[in-house]
C-alpha positions in Angstrom: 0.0 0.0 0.0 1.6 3.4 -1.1 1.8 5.8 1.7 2.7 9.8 1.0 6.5 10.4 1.3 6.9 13.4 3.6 10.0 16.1 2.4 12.3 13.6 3.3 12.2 9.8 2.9 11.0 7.4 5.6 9.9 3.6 5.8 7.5 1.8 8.4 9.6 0.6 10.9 8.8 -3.4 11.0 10.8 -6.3 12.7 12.6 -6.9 9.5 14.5 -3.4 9.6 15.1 -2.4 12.8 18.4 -3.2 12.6 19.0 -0.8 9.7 17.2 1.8 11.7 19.9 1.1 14.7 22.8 1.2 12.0 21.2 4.7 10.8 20.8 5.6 14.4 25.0 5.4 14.7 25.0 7.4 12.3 22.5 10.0 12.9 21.2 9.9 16.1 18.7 7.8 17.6 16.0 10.4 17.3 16.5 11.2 13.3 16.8 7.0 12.7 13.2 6.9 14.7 11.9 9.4 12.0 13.3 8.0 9.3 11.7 4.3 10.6 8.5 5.2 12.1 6.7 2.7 13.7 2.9 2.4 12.8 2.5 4.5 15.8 4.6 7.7 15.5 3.8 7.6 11.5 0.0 7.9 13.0 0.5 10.7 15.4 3.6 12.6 13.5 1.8 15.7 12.5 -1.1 17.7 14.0 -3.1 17.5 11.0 -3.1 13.6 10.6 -3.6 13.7 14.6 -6.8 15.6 14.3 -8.0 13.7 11.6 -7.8 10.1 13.1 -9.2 11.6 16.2 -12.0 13.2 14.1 -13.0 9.8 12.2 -12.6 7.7 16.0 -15.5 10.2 16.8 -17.9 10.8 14.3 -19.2 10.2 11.3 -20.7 12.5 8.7 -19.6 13.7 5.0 -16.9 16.3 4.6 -15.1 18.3 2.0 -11.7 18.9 2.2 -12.3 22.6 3.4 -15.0 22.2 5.3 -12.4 19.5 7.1 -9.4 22.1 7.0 -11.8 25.3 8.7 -13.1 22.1 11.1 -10.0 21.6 12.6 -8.1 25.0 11.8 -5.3 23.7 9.7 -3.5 24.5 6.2 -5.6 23.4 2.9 -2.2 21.4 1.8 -1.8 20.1 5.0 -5.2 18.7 5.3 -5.0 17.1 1.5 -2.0 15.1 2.6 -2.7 13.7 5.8 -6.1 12.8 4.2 -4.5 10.8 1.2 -2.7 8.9 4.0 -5.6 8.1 6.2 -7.8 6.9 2.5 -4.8 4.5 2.1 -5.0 3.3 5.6 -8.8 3.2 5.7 -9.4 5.5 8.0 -11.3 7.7 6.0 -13.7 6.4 2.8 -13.0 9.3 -0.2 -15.7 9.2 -2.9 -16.3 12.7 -5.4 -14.0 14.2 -3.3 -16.4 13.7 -0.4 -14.6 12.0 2.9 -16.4 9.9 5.6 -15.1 8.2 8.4 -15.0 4.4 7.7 -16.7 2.8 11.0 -15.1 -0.1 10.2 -11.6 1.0 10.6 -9.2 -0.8 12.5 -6.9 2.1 13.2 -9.9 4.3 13.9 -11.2 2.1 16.5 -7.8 1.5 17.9 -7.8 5.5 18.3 -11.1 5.2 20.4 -10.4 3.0 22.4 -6.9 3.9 23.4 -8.7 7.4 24.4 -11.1 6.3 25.9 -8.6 3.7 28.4 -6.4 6.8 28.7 -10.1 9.2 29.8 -10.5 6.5 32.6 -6.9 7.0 34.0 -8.0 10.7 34.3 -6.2 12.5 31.2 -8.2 15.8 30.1 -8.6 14.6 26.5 -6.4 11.0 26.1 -5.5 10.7 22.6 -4.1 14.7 22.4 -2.5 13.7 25.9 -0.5 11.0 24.7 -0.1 12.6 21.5 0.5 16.1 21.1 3.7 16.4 23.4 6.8 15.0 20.9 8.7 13.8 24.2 5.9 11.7 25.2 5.3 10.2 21.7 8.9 9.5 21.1 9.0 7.9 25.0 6.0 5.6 24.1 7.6 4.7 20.5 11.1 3.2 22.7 8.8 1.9 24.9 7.3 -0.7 22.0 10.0 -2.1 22.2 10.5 -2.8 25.8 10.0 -6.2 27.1 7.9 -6.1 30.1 10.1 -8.1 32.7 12.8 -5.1 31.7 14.1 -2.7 34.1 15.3 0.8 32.9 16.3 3.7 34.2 15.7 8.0 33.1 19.1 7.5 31.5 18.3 4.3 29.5 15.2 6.1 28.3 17.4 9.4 27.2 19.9 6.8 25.1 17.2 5.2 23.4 15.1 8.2 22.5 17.5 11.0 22.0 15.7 13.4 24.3 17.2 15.4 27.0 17.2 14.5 30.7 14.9 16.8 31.4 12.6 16.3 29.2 12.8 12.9 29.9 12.8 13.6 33.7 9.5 16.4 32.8 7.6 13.2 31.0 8.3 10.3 32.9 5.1 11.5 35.5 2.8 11.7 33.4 3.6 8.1 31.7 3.4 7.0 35.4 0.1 8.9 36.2 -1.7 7.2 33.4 -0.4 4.0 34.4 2.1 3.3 31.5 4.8 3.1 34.1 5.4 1.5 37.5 8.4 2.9 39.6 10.1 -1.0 40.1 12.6 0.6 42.9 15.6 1.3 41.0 14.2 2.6 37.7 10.7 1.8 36.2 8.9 -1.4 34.1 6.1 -1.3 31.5 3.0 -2.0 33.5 1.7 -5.3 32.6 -2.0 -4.5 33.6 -1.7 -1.5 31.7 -4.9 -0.5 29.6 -3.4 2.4 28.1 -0.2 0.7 27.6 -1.9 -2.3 25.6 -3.8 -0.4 23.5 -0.6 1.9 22.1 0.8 -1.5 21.5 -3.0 -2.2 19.4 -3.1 0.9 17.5 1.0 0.6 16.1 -0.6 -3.2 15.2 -3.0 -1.7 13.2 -1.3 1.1 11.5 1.2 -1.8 10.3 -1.3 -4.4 9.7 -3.3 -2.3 7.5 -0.3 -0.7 5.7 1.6 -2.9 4.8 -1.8 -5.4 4.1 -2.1 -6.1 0.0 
């Protein structure tokens, strides 16, 4: 399935090259190689046009033109056009005469639902923009896909593997806690097993992959 190809070249970060992603990542830093390899979850949430838009189908339904979807969500005309050729190819949205709909039967759209509505019952203001919006925290969650959940790690390990600052890390860590991604293990933190939230991040980078890379 052909996705757009923003100004500079990435590919969906799969199993099968994540070692070229951690060769690029010597090279570049860990934080350009996780751009240039997005998983299914920070190629979902990496702009706040595509971000609105997925939230916007999770929520309703309805016809729309392309402007009346750019003055919806106050964003650029172009902007708008591209996130929504993305979100056609992953099914997100249904385009017919230049009309969009939400397609209720999307996987990723459904995903987007119910991680906000696990992350509204762990008392975040609006869960999807929560967990979104903030690039620290959407770059914290992406290393965290990768985690096992026995593992131990530390502020530090999380500031190797996501190429964020201490603080940053240090300022995002909380909230990760707060909505139950994290549990302090002692000496550093692990991935919440029970974690709703958690489990459902892990469900919508499923879907993102599933259905993009799906014939």
């Amino acid at each position: 399935m052909a996705l757009h190809v923003d100004s500079r070249d990435w590919t969906l970060r799969t199993t099968h090259n994540r070692d070229e992603m951690l060769a690029l990542a010597d090279e570049e830093g860990i934080r350009a190689a996780r751009a240039s390899y997005p998983s299914g979850w920070l190629f979902l949430t990496r702009d706040p046009s595509t971000r609105e838009l997925v939230r916007l189908a999770a929520a309703t339904g309805g016809e729309w033109q392309v402007e009346d979807l750019a003055h919806e969500l106050d964003r650029d005309l172009e902007d708008v056009e591209r996130s929504l050729e993305d979100l056609v190819a992953l099914r997100v949205f249904r385009e017919d005469d230049e009309t969009y709909r939400p397609n209720s039967e999307s996987v990723v759209a459904n995903a987007v639902g119910q991680l906000r509505s696990a992350a509204d019952e762990r008392g975040a203001s609006d869960g999807f923009r929560d967990l979104t919006q903030p690039e620290a925290v959407r770059l914290l969650l992406d290393a965290l896909l990768a985690v096992d959940e026995t593992e131990e790690f530390t502020q530090d390990d999380l500031h190797e593997r996501v190429g964020l600052s201490r603080k940053s890390v240090w300022m995002h860590v909380d909230p990760l806690e707060e909505l139950g991604v994290l549990t302090d293990s002692g000496s550093g933190y692990k991935i919440n097993e029970s974690s709703s939230v958690f489990a459902h991040i892990r469900a919508l980078n499923a879907a993102v992959l599933g259905t993009a890379l799906s014939p």
